[in-house]
Biopython code that builds the backbone (N, CA, C, O; Angstrom):
import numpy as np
from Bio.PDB.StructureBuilder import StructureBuilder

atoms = [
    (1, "UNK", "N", (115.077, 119.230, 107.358)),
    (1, "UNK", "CA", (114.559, 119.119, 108.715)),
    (1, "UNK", "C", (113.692, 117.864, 108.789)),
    (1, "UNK", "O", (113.081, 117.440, 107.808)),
    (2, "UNK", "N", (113.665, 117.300, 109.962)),
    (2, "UNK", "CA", (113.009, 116.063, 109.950)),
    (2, "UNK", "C", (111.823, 116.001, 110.584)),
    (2, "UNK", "O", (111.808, 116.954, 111.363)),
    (3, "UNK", "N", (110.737, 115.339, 110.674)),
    (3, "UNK", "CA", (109.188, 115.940, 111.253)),
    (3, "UNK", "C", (108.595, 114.327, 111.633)),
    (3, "UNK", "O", (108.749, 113.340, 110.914)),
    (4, "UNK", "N", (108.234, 114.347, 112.306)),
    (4, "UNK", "CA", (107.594, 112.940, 112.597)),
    (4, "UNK", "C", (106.046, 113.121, 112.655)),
    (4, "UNK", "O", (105.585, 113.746, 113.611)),
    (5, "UNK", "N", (105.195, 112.610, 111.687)),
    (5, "UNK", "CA", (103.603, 112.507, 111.667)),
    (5, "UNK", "C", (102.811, 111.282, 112.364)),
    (5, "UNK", "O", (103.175, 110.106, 112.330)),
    (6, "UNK", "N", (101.987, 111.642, 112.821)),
    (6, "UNK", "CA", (101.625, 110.601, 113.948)),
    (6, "UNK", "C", (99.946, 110.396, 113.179)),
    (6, "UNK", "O", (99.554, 111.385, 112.560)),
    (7, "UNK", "N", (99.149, 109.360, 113.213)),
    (7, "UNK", "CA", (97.849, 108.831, 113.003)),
    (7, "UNK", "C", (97.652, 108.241, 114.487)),
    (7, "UNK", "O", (98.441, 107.419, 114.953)),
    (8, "UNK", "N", (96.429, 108.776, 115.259)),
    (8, "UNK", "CA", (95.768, 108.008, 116.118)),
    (8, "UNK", "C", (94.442, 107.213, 115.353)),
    (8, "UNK", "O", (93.768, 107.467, 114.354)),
    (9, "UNK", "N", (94.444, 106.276, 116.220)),
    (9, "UNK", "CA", (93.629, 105.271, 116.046)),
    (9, "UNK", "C", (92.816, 104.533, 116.837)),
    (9, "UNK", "O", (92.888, 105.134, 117.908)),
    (10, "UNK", "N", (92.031, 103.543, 117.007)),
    (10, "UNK", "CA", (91.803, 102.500, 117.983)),
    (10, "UNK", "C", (90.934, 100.907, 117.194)),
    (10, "UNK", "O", (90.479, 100.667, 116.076)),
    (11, "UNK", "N", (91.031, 100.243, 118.283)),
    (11, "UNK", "CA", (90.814, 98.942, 117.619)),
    (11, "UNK", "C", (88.975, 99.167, 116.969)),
    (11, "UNK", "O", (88.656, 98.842, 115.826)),
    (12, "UNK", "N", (88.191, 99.649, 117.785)),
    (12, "UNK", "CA", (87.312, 100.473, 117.278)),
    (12, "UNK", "C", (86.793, 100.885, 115.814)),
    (12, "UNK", "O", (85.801, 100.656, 115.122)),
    (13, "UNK", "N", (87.916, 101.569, 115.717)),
    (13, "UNK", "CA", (88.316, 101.915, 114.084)),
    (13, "UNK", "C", (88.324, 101.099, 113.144)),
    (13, "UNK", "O", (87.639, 101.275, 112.136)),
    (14, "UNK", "N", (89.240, 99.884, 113.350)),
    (14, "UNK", "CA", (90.242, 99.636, 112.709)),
    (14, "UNK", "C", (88.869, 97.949, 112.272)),
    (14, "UNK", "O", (89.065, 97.128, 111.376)),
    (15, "UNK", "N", (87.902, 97.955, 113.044)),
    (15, "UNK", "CA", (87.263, 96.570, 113.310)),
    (15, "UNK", "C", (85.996, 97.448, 112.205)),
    (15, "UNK", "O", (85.499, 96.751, 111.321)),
    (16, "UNK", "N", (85.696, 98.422, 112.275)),
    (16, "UNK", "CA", (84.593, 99.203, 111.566)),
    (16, "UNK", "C", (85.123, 99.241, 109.771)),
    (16, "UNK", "O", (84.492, 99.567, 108.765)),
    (17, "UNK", "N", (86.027, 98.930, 109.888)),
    (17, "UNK", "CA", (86.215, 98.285, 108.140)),
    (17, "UNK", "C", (85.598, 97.144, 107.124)),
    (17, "UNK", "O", (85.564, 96.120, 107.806)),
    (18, "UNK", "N", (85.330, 96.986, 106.420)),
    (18, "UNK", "CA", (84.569, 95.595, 105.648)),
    (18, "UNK", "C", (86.429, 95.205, 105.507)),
    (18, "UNK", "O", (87.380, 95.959, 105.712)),
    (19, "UNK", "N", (86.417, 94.079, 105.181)),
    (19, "UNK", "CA", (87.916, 93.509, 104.750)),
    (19, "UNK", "C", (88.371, 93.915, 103.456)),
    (19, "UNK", "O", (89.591, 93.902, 103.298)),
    (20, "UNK", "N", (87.420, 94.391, 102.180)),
    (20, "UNK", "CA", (87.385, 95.099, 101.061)),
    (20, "UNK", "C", (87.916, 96.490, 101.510)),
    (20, "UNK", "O", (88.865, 96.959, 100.882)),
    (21, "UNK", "N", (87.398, 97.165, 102.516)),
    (21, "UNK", "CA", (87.959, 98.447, 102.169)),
    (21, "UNK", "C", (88.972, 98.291, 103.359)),
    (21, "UNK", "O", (89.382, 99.295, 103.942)),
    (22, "UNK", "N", (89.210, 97.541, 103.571)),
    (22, "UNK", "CA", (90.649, 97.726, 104.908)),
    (22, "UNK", "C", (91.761, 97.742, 103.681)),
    (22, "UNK", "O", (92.734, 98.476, 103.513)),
    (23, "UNK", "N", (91.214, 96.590, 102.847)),
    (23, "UNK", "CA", (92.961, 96.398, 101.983)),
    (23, "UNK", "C", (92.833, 97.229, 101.058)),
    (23, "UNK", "O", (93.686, 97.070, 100.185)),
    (24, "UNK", "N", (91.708, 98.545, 100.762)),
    (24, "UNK", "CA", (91.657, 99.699, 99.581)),
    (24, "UNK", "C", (92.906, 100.815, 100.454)),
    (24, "UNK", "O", (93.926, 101.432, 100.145)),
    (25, "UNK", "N", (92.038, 100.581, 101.718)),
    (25, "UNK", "CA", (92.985, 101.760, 102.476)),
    (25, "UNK", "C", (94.269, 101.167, 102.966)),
    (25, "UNK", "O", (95.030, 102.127, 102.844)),
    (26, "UNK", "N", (94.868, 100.337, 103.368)),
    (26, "UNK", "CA", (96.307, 99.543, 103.193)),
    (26, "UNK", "C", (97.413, 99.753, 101.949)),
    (26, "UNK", "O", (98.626, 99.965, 101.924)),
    (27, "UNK", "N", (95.946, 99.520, 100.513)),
    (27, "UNK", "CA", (96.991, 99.546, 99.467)),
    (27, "UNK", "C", (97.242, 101.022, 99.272)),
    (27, "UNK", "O", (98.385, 101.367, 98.970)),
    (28, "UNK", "N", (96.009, 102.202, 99.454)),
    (28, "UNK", "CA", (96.205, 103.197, 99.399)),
    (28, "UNK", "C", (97.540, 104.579, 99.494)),
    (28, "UNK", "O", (97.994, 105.473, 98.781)),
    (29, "UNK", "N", (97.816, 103.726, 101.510)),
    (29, "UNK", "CA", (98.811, 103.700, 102.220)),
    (29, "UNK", "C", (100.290, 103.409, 101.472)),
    (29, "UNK", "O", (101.041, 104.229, 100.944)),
    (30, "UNK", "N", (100.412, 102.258, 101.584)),
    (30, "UNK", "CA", (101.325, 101.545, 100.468)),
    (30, "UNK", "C", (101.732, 102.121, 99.205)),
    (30, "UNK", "O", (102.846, 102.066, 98.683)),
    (31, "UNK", "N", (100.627, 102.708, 98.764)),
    (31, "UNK", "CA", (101.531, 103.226, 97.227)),
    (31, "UNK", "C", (101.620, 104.960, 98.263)),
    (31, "UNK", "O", (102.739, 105.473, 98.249)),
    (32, "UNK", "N", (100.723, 105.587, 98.909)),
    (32, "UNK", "CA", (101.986, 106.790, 99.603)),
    (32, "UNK", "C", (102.719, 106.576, 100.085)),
    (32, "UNK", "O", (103.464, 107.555, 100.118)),
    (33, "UNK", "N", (103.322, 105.319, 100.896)),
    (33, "UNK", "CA", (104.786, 104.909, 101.228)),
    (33, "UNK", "C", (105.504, 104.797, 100.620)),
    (33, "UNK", "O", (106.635, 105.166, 100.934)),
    (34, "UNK", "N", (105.172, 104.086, 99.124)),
    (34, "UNK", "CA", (106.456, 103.605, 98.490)),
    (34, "UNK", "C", (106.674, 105.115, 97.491)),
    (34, "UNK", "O", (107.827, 105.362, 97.137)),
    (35, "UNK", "N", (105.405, 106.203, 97.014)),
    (35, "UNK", "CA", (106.158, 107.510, 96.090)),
    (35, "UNK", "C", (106.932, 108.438, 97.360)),
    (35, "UNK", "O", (107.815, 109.230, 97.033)),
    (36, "UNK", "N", (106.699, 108.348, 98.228)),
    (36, "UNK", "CA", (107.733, 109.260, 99.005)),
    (36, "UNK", "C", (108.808, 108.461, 99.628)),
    (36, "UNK", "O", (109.773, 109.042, 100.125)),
    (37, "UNK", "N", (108.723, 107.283, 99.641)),
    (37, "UNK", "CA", (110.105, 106.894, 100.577)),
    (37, "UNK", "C", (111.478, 107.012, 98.679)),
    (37, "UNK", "O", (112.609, 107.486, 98.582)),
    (38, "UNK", "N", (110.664, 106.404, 97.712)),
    (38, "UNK", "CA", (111.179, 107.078, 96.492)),
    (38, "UNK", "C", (111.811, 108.272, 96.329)),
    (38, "UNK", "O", (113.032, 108.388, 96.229)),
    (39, "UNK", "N", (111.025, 109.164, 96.300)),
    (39, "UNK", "CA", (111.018, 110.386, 96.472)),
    (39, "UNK", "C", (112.585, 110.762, 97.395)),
    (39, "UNK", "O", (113.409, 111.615, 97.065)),
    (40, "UNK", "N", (112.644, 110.020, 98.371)),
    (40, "UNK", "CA", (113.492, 110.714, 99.945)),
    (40, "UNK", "C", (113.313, 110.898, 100.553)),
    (40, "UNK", "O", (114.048, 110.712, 101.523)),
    (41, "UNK", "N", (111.986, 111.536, 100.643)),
    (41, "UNK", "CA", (111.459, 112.409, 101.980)),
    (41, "UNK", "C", (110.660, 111.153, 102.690)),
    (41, "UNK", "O", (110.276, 111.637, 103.754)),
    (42, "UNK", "N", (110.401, 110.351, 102.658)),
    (42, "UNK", "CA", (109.914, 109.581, 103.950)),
    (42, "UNK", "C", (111.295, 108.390, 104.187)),
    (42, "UNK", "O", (111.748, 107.668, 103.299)),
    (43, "UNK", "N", (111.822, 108.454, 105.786)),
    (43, "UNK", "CA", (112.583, 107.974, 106.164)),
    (43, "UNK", "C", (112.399, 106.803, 106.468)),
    (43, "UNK", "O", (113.375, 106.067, 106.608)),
    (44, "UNK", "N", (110.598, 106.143, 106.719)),
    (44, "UNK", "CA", (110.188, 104.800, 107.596)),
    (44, "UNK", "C", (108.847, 105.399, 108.200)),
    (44, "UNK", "O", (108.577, 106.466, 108.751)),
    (45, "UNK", "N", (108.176, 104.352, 107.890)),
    (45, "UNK", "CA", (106.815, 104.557, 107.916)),
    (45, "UNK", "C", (106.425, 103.247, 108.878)),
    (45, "UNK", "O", (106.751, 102.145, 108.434)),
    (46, "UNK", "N", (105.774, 103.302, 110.117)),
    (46, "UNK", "CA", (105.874, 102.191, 111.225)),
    (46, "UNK", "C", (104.382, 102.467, 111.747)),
    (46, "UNK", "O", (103.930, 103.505, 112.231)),
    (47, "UNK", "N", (103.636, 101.021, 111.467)),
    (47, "UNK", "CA", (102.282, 101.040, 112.429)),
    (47, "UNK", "C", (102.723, 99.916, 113.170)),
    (47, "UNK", "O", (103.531, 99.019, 112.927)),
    (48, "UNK", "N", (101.576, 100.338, 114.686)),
    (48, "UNK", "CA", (101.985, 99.318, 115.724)),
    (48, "UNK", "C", (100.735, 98.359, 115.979)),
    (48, "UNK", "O", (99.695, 98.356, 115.319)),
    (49, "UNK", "N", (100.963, 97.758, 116.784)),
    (49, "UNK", "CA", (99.900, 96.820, 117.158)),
    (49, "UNK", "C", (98.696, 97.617, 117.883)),
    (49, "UNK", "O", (98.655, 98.796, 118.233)),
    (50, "UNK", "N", (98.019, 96.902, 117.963)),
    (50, "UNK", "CA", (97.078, 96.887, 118.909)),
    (50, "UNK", "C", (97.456, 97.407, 120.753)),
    (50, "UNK", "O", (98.339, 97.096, 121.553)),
    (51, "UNK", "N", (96.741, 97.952, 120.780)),
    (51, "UNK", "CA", (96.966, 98.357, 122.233)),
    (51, "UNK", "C", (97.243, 97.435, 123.579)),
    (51, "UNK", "O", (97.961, 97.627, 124.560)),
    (52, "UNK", "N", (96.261, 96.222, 123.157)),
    (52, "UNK", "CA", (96.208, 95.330, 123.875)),
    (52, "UNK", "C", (97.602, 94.436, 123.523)),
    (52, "UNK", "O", (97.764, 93.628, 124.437)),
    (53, "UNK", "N", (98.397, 94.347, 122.753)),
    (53, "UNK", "CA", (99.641, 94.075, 122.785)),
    (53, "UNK", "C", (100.892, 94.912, 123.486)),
    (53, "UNK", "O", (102.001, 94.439, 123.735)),
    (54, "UNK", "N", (100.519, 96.053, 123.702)),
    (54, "UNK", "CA", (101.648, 96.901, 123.951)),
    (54, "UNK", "C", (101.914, 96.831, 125.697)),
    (54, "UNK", "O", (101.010, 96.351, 126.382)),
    (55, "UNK", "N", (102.835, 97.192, 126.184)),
    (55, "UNK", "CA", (103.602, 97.018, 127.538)),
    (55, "UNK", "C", (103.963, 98.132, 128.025)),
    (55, "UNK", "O", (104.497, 98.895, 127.220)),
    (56, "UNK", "N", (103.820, 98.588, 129.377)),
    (56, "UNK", "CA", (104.423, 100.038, 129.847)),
    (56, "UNK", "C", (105.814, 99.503, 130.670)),
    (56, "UNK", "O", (105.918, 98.323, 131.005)),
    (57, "UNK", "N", (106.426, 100.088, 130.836)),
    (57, "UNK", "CA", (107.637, 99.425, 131.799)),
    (57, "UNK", "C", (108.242, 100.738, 132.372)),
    (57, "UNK", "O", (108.760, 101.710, 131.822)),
    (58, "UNK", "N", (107.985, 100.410, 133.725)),
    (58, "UNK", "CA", (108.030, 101.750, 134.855)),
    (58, "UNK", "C", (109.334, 100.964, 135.696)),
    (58, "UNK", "O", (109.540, 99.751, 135.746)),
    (59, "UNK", "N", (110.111, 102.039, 136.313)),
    (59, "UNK", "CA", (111.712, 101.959, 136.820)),
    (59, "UNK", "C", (111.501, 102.639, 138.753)),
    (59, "UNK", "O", (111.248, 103.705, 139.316)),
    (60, "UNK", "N", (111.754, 101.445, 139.062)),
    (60, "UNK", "CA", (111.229, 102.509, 140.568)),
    (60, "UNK", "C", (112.740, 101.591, 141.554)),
    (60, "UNK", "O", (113.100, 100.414, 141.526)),
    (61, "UNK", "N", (113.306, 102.860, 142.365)),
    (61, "UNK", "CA", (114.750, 102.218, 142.686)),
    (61, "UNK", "C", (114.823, 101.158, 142.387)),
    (61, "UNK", "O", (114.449, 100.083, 142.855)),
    (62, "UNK", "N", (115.461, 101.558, 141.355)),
    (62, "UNK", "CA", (116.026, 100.440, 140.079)),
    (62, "UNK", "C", (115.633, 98.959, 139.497)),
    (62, "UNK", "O", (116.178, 98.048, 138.875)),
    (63, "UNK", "N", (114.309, 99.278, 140.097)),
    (63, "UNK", "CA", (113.473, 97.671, 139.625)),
    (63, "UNK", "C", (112.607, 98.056, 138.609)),
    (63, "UNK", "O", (111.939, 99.076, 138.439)),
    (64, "UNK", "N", (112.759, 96.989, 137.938)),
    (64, "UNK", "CA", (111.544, 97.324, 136.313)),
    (64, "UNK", "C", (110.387, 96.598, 135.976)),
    (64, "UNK", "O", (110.241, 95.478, 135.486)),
    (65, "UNK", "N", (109.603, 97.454, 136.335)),
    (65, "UNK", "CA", (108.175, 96.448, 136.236)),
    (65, "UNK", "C", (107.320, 96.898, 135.140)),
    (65, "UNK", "O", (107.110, 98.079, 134.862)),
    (66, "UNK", "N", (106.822, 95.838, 134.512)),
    (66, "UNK", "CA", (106.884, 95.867, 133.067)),
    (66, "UNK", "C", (104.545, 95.619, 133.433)),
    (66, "UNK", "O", (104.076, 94.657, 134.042)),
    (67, "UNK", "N", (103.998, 96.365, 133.047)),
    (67, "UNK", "CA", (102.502, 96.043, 132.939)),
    (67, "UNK", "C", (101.487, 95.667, 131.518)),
    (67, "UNK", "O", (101.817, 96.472, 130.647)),
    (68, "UNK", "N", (100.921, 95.189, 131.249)),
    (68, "UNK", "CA", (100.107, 95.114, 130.062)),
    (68, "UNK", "C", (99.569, 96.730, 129.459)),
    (68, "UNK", "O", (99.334, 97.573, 130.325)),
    (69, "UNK", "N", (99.401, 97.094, 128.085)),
    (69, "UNK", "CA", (98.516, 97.806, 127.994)),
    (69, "UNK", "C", (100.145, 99.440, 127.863)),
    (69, "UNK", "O", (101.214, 99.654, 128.435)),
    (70, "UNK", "N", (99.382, 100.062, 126.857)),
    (70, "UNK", "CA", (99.995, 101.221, 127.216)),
    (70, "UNK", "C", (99.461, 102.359, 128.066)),
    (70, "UNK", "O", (98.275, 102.515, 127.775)),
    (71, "UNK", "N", (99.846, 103.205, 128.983)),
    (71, "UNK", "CA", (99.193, 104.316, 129.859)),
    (71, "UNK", "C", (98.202, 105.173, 128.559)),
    (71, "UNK", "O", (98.637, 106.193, 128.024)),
    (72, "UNK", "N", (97.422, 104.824, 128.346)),
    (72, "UNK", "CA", (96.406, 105.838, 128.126)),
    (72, "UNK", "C", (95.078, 106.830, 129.126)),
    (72, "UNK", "O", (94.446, 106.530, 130.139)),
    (73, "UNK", "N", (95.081, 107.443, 128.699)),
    (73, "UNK", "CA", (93.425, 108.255, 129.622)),
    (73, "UNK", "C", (92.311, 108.493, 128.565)),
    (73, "UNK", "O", (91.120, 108.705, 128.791)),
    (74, "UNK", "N", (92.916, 108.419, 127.412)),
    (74, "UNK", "CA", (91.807, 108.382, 126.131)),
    (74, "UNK", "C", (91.405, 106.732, 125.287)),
    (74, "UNK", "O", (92.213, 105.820, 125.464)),
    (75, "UNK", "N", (90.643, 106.570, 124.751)),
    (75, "UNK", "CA", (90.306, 105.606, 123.789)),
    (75, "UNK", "C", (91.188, 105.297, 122.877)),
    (75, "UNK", "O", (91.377, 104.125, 122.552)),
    (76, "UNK", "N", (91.851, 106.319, 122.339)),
    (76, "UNK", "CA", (93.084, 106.681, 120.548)),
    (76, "UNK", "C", (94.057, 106.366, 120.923)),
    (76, "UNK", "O", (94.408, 106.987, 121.927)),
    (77, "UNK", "N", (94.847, 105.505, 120.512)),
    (77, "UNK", "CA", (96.640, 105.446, 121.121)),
    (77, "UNK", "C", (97.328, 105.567, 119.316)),
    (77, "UNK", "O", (96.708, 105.343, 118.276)),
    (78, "UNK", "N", (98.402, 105.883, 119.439)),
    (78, "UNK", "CA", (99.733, 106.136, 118.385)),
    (78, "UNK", "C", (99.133, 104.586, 117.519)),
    (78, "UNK", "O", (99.162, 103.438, 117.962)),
    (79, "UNK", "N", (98.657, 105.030, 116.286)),
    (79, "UNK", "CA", (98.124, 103.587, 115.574)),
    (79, "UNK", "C", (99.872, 103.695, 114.620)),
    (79, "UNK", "O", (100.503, 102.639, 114.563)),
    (80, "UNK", "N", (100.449, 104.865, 114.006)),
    (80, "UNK", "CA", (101.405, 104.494, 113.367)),
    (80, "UNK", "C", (101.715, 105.978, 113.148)),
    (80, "UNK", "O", (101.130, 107.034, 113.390)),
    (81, "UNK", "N", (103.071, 105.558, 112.497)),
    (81, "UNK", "CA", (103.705, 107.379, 112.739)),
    (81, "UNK", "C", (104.980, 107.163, 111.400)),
    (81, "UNK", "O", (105.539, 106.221, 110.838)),
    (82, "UNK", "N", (104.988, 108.379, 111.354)),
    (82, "UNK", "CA", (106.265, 108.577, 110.032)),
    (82, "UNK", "C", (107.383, 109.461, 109.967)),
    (82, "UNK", "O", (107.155, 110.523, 110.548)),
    (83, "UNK", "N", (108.337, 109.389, 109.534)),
    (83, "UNK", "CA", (109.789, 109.857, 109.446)),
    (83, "UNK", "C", (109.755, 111.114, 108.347)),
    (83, "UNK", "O", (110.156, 110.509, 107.353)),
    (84, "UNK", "N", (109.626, 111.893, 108.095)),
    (84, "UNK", "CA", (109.612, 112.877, 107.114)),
    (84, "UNK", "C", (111.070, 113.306, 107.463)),
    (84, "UNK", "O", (111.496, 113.160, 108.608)),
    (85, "UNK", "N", (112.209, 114.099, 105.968)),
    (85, "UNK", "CA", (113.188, 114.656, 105.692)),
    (85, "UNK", "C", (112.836, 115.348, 105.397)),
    (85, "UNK", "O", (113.105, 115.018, 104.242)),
    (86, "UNK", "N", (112.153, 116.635, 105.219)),
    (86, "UNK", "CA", (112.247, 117.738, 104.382)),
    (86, "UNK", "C", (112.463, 119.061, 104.522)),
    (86, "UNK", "O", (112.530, 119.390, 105.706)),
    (87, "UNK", "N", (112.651, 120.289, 103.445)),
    (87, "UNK", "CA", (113.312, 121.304, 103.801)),
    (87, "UNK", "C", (112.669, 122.346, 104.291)),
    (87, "UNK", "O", (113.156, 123.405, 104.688)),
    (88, "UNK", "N", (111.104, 121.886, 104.238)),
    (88, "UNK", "CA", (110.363, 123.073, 105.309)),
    (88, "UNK", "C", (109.002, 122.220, 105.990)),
    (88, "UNK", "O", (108.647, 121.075, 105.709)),
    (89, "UNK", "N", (108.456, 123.053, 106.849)),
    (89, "UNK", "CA", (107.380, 122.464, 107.635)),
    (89, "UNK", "C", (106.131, 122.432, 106.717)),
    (89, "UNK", "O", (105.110, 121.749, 106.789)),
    (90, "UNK", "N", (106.718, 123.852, 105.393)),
    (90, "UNK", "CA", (105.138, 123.581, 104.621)),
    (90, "UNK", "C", (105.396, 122.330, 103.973)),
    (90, "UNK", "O", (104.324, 121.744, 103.823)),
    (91, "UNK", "N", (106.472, 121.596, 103.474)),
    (91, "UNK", "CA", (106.359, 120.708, 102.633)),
    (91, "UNK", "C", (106.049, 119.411, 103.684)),
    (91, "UNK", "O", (105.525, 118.379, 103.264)),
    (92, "UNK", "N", (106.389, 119.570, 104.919)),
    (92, "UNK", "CA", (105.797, 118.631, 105.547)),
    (92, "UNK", "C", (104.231, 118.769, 106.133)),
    (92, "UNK", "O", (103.572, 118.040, 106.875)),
    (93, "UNK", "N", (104.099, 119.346, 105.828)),
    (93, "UNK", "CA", (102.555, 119.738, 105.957)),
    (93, "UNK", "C", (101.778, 119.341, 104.394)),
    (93, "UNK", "O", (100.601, 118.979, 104.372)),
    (94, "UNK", "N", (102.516, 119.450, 103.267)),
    (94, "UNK", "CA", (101.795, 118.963, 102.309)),
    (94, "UNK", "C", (101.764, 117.875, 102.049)),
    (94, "UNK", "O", (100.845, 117.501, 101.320)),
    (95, "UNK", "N", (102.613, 117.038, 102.462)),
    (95, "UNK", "CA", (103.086, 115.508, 103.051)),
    (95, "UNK", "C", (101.996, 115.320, 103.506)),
    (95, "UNK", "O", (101.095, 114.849, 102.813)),
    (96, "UNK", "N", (101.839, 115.643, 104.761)),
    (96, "UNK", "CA", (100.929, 114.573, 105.242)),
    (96, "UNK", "C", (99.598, 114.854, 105.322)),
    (96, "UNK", "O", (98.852, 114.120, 105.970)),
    (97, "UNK", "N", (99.094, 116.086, 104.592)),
    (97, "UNK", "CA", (97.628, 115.842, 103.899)),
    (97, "UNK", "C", (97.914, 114.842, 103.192)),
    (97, "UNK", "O", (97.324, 113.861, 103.645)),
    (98, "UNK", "N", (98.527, 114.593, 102.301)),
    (98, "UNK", "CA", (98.404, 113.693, 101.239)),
    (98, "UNK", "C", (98.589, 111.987, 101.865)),
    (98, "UNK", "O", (98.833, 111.079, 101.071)),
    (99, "UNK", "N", (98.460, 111.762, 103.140)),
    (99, "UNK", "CA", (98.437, 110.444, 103.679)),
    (99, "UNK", "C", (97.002, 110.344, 104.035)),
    (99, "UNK", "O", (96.312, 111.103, 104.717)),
    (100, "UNK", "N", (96.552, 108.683, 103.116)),
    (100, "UNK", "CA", (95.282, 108.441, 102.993)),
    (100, "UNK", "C", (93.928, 108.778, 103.963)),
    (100, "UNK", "O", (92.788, 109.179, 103.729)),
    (101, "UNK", "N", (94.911, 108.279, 105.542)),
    (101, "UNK", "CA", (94.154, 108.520, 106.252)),
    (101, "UNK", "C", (93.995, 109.457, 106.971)),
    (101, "UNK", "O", (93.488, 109.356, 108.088)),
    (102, "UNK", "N", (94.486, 110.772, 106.349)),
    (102, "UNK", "CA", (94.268, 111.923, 106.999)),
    (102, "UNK", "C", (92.563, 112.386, 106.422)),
    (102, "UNK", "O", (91.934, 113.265, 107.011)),
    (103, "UNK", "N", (92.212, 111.928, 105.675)),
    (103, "UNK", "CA", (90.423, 112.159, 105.047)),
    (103, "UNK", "C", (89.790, 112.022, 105.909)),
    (103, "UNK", "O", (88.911, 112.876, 106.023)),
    (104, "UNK", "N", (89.853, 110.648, 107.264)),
    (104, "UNK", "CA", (88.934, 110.770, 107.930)),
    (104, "UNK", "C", (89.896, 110.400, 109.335)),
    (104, "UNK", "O", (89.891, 109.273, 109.829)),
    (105, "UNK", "N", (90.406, 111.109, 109.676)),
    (105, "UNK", "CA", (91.753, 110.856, 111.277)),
    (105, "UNK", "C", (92.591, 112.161, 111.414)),
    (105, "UNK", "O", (93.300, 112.582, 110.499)),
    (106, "UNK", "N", (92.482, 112.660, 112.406)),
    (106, "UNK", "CA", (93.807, 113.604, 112.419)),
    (106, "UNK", "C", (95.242, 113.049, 111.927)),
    (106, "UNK", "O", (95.607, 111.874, 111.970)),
    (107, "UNK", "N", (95.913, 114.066, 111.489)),
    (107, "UNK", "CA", (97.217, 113.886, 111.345)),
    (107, "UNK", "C", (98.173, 114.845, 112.088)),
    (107, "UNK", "O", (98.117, 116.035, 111.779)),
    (108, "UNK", "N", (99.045, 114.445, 113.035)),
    (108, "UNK", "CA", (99.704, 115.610, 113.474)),
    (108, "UNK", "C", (101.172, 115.444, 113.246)),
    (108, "UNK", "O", (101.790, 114.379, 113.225)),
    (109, "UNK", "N", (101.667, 116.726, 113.068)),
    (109, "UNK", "CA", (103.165, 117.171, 112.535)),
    (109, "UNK", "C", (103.941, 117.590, 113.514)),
    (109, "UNK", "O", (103.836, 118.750, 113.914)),
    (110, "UNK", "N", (104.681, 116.875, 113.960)),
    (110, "UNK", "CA", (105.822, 117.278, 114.696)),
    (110, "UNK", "C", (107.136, 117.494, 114.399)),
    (110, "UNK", "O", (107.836, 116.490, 114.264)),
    (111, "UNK", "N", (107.657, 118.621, 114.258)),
    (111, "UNK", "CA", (109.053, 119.024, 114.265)),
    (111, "UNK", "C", (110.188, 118.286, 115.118)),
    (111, "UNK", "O", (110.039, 118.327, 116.339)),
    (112, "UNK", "N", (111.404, 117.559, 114.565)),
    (112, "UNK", "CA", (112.183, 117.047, 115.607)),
    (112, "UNK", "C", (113.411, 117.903, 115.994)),
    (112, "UNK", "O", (114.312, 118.448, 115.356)),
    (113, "UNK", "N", (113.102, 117.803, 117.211)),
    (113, "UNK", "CA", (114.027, 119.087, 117.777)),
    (113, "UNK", "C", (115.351, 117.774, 118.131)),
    (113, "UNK", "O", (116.404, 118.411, 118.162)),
    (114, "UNK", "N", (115.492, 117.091, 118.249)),
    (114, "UNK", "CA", (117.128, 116.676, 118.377)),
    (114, "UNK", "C", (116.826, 115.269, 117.698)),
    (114, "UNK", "O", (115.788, 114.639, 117.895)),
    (115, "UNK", "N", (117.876, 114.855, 116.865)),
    (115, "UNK", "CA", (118.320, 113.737, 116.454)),
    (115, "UNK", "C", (119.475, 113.048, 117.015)),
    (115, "UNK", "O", (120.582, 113.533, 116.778)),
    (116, "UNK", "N", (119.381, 111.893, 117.788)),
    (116, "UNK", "CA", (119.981, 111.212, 118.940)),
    (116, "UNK", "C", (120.959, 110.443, 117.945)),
    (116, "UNK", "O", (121.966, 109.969, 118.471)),
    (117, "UNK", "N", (120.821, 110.291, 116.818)),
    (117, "UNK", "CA", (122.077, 109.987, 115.585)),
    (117, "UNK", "C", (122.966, 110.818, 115.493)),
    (117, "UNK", "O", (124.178, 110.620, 115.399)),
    (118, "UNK", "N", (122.368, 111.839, 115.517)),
    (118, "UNK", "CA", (123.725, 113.109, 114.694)),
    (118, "UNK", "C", (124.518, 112.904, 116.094)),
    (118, "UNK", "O", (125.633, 112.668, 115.631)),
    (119, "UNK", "N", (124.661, 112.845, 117.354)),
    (119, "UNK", "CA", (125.607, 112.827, 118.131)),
    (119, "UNK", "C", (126.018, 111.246, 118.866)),
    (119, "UNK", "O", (126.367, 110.947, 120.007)),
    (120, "UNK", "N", (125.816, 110.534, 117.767)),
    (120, "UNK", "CA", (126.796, 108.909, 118.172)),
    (120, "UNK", "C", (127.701, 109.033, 117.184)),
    (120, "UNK", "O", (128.579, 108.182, 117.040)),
]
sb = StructureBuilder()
sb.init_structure("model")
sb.init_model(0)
sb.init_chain("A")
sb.init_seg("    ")
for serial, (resi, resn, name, xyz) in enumerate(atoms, 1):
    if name == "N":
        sb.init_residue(resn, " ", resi, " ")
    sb.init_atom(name, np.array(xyz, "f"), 0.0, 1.0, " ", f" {name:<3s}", serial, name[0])
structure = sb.get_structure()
């Protein structure tokens, strides 16, 4: 079963690091990416930019207007998220305690209810 784990974040956060411990917790990251994508069970592991890079793009009779910024109402947006394979929710649950920055960030587990692959 496949589970997608999500880390919120904000620039906030991410600026409250010394540059010493940004790249402790990077490399941290990095070696749990590389024993589980090993492993199998992690499919792709993807952080995004900054908020202030990101774009909403809204469809209104059939014109697409594209705005700065993603729709938030909170401070936290999707800092990076992960692909889990595995054969139960506990093992994806033991997964992603074991991602660095679940010590001090929520981590949340989502079950994927359809895979838009299995039917192309």
């Amino acid at each position: 079963m496949k589970y997608m784990v999500i880390i919120y974040g904000n620039k906030e956060l991410w600026d409250s690091f010394s540059p010493d411990d940004f790249r402790e917790h990077i490399g941290a990251q990095d070696a749990f990416n590389k024993r589980y994508k090993e492993s199998g069970e992690l499919l792709g592991a993807y952080g995004t930019a900054d908020a202030d890079q990101a774009k909403t793009v809204r469809v209104r009779e059939g014109v697409p207007a594209v705005t700065d910024g993603p729709y938030l109402e909170s401070k936290e947006y999707l800092a990076s998220w992960y692909m889990l394979d595995v054969p139960t929710e506990e093992r994806a649950l033991e997964i992603a305690a074991e991602i660095p920055f679940a010590s001090f960030r929520a981590v949340e587990v989502w079950p994927i209810k359809h895979d838009a692959w299995d039917r192309m």
